[in-house]
C-alpha positions in Angstrom: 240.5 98.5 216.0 238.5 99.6 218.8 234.6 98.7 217.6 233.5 102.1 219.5 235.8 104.3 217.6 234.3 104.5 214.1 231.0 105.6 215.5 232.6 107.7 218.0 234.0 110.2 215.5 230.5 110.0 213.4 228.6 110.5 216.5 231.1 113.7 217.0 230.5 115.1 214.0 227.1 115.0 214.6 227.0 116.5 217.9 229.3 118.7 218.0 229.9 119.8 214.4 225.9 120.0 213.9 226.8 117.2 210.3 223.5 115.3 209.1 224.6 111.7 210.0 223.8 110.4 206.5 226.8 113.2 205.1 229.1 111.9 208.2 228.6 108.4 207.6 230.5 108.5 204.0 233.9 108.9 205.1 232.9 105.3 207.1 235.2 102.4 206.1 233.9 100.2 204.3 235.0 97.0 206.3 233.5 98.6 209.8 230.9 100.4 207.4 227.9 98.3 208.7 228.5 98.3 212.2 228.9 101.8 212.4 226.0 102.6 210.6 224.1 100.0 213.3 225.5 101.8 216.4 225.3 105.8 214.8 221.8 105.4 213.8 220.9 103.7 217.1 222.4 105.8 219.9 220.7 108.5 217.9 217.1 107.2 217.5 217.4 106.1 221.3 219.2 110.3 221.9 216.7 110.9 224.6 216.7 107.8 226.8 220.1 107.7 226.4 220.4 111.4 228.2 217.8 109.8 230.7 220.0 106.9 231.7 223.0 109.0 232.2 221.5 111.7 234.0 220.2 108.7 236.2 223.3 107.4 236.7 226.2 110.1 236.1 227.1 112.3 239.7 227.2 115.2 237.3 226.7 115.9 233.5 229.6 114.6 231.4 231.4 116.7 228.7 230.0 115.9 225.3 233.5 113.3 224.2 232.8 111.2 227.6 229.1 111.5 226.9 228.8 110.3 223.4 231.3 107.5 224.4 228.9 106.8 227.5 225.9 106.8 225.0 227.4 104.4 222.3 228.4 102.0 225.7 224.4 102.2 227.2 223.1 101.6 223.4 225.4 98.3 223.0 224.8 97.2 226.5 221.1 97.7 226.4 220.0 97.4 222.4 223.2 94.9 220.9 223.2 92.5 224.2 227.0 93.1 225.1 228.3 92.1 228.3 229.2 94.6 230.8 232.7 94.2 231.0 233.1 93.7 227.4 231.2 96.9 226.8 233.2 98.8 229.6 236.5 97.6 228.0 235.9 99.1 225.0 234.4 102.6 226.3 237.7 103.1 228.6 240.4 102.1 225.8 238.4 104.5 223.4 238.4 107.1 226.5 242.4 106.6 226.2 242.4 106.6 222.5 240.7 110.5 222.3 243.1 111.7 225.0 240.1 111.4 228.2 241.8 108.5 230.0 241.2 110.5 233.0 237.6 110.2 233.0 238.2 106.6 232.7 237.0 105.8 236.7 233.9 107.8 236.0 232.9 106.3 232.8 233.8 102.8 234.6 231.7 103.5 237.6 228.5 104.7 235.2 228.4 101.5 233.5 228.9 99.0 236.6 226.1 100.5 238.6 223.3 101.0 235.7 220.2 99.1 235.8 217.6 99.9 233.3 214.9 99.5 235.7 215.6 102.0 237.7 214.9 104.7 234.3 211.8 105.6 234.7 210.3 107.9 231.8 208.7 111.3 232.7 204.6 111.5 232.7 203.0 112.9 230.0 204.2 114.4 226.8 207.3 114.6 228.1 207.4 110.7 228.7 206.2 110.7 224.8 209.1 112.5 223.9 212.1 110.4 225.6 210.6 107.5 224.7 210.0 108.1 220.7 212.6 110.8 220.2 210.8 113.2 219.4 210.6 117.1 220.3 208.4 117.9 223.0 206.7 120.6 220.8 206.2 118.2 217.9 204.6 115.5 220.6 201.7 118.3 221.7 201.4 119.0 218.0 201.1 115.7 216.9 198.3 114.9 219.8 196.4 117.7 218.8 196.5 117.2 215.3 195.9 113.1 215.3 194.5 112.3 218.4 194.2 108.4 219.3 196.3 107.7 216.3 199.3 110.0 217.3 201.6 107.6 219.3 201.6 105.2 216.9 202.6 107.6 214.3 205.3 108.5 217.0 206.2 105.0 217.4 206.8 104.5 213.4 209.7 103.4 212.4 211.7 102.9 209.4 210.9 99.4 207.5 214.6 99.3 206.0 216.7 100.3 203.3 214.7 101.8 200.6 215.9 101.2 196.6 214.0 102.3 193.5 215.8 100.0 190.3 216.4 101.2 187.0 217.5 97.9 186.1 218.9 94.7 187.4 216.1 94.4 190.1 216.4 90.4 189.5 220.3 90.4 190.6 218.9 91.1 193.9 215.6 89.8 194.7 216.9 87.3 196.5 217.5 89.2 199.4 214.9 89.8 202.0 213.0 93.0 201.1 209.3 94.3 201.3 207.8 95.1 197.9 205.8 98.6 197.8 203.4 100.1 195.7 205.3 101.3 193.3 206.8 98.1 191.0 210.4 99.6 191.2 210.8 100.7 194.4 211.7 97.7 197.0 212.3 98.0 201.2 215.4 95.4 201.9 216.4 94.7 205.3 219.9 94.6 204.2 221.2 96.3 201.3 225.5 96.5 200.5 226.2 99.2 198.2 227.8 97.7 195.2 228.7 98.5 191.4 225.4 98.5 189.8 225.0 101.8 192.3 227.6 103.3 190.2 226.1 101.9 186.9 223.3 103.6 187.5 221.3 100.7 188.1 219.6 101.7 191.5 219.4 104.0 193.6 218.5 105.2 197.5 215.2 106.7 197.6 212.7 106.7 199.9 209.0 106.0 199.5 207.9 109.4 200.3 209.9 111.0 197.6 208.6 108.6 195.3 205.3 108.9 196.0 205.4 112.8 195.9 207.1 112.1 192.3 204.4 110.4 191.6 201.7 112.9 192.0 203.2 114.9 189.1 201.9 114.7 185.9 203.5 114.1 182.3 204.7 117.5 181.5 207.0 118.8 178.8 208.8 121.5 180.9 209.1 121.3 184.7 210.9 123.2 187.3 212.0 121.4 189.8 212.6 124.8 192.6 214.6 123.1 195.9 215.5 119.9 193.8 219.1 118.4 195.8 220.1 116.1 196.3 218.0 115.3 192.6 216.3 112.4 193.6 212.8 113.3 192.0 214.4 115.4 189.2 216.0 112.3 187.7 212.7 110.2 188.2 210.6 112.8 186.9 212.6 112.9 183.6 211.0 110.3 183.1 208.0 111.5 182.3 208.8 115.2 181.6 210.5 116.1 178.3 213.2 118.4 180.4 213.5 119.2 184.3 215.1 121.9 185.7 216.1 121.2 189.0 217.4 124.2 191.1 219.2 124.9 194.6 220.3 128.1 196.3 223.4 126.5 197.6 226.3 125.9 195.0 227.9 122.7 197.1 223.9 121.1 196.8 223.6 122.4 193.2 226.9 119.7 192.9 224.8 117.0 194.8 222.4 117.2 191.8 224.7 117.2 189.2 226.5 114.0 190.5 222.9 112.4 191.0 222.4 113.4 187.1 225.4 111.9 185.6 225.3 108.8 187.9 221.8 107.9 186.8 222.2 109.2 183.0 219.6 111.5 182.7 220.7 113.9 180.2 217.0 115.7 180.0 218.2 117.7 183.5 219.7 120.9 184.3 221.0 121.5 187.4 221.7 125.1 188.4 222.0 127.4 191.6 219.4 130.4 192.0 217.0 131.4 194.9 213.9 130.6 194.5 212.3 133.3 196.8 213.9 136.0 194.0 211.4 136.1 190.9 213.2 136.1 187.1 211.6 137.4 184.6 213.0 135.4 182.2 211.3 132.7 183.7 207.6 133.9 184.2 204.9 131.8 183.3 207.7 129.5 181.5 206.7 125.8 182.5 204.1 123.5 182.2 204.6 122.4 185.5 206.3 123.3 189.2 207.2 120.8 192.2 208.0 123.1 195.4 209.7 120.9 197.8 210.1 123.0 200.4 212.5 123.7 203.2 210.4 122.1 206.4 211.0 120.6 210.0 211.5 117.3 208.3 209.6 115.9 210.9 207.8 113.1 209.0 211.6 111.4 208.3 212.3 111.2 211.8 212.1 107.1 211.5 215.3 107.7 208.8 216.8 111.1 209.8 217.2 110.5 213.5 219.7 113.1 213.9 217.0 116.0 212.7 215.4 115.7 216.1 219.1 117.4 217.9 218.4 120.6 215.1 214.5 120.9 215.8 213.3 124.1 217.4 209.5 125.1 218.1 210.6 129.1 217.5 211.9 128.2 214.1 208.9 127.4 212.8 207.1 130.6 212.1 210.2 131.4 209.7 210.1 128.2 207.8 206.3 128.7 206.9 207.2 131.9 205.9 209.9 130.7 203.7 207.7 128.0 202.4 205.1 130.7 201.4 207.4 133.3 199.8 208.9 130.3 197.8 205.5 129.5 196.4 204.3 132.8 196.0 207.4 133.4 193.8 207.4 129.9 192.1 203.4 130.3 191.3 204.7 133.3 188.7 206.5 131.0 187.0 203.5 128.1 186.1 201.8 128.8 183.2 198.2 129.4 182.6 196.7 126.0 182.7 199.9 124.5 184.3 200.2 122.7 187.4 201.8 123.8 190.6 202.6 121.1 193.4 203.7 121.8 196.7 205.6 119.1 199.0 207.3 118.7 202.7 208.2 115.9 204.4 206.4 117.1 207.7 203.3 116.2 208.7 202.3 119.2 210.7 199.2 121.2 209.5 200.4 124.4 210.0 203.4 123.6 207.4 201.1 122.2 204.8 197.6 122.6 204.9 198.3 126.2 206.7 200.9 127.3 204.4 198.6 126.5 201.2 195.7 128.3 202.9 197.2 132.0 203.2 198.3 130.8 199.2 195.2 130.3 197.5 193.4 133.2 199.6 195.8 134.9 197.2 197.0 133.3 194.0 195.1 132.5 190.9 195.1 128.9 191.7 192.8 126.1 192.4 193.5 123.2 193.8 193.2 119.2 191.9 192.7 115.9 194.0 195.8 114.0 194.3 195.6 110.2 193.5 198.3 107.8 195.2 198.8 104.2 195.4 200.4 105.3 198.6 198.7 105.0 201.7 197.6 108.6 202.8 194.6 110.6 204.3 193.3 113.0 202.2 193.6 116.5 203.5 192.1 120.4 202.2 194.0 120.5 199.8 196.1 117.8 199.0 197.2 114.8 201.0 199.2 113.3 204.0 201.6 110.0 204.0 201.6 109.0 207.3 204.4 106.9 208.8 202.5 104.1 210.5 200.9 103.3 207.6 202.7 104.5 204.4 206.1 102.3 205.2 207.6 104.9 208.1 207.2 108.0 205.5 205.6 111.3 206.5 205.1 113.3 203.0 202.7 116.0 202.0 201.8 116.6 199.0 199.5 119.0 196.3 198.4 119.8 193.5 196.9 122.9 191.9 195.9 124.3 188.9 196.7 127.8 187.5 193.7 129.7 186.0 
């Protein structure tokens, strides 16, 4: 098999089909599983260079098949060390392989006359943005917000394959992995999916959804109100008596489900509702609520490469909006002396600070200092993982007590 072709139709359903590359990536096979996952993650965490080389290169802007195959050849000549002529063997055959053989001597004539020296990244914040991959509006952001310490949050990336153990962590600690504050929760360069994932034995989480787990304290009712895919429900009925984890969509509500039964934790519910639309039924219910809101996702950048192709500056304004009506409705459902906790995974002001500002000008809340073993920087009101220092995770997270 062509080694271009897996990726190729990942990449396409990424690109053109607007799929998160994680969801794409699980019809991979398994034999050409790793490679792909190598070459899918890093044509799209190198997106904007790529575009820079072709548009340095190409006489005129290829259709998006001949680009994506032009962007999986410049990421295996320049980031795997192929030769050229291996490289632009493979990028024609799969050219003939999709039906675009005729774009073959264009393709060709791209790849014989790149050099990489003669890229040269835009000044400025635009140079910022081709070279880490990020949106130009999130660069400015990010420069205003951190200063000095903003490229090398930019520069962050992720430290590997993150797995939190429920058992059976011996089995594997012979690979090469990165331990992390939290005793279960390991970093492993390489991980292979195997049976114990099935058994319930581990799991894929990520640092930053552990450590906004872990700001929650031992409750006997929580709501969990945007819980899918279930990671933190399941981990925090651990230390709840019974979690309800909700999701407006019914295809995500099954994402939580299948996350319940594969882990065992028969102390969840998993059910579909909007969270913006109060129920009576439900006010002043539980001890405790985790709003993990909708957000730009911008602080998962180093693992969700493909988020940066969705992100928009005009959207933003809606999705602090969204994030405040899902609190404001949520709040009604904390009881008096119960704790409400608000998370993203961006680390922009305006979606965490900002949103919890307007909040508590409003709501009969006060806000609690968070304590992490996580690296973080405390903010107003609760506080920031940052990914240069917290292991490539950017979380927010707060906590706040209803009067």
């Amino acid at each position: 098999m062509n080694g271009f072709s897996e990726p190729y139709r990942v990449l396409m359903k990424v690109y053109a089909e607007g799929a998160h590359l994680k969801i794409a990536l699980a019809s991979a096979s398994e034999k050409e599983r790793a490679r792909t996952v190598k070459i899918a993650y890093g044509v799209l965490e190198n997106d904007a260079y790529l575009s820079l080389c072709i548009g340095t290169f190409a006489p005129r802007s290829p259709k998006l098949p001949v680009r994506i195959v032009l962007k999986i050849a410049l990421y295996a000549l320049l980031y795997l060390g192929h030769p050229r002529y291996a490289v632009t063997d493979l990028a024609v055959d799969l050219l003939k392989e999709i039906g675009k053989g005729g774009a073959a001597g264009f393709v060709n004539a791209v790849l014989r006359n790149f050099d990489a020296e003669k890229v040269h990244l835009p000044a400025g914040d635009e140079g910022l943005a081709v070279k880490y991959n990020f949106p130009l509006f999130g660069v400015k952001r990010m420069k205003a917000q951190y200063g000095a310490r903003a490229e090398a949050i930019l520069a962050a990336r992720s430290h590997g394959v993150s797995v939190r153990f429920e058992r059976g962590l011996d089995r594997y600690s012979g690979l090469e992995h990165e331990d992390t504050p939290f005793e279960d929760l390991k970093i492993f360069k390489n991980f292979v999916r195997d049976e114990g994932f099935f058994a319930g034995d581990y799991t894929f989480q990520s640092v930053g959804s552990v450590g906004v787990a872990a700001a929650v304290e031992p409750c006997a009712h929580l709501l969990d109100a945007c819980a899918a895919p279930g990671g933190k429900s399941v981990l925090l009925a651990k230390k709840c008596n019974t979690v309800t984890a909700c999701e407006l969509h019914a295809h995500r509500v099954g994402l939580i489900e299948s996350y319940i039964a594969r882990m065992g934790a028969e102390n969840v519910t998993a059910m579909q509702k909007d969270s913006t639309v109060f129920d009576p039924a439900w006010e002043e219910k539980f001890d405790g609520v985790l709003v993990d809101a909708p957000c730009s996702g911008l602080g998962t950048v180093a693992e969700n490469p493909d988020l940066v192709l969705r992100k928009r500056e005009e959207d933003l304004p809606a999705l602090c909006a969204l994030q405040l009506d899902i609190l404001r409705n949520c709040a009604r459902y904390v009881k008096r002396g119960g704790m409400l906790y608000y998370a993203t995974c961006s680390i922009l002001e305006e979606e965490n600070d900002g949103v919890l500002c307007r909040f508590l000008q409003e709501a009969p809340f006060v806000p609690e200092a968070v304590q992490s073993p996580l690296p973080h920087e405390k903010t107003a009101y609760g506080v920031q993982f940052l990914p240069d220092t917290a292991y490539g995770a950017g979380f927010f997270v707060a906590k706040m007590r209803k009067l």
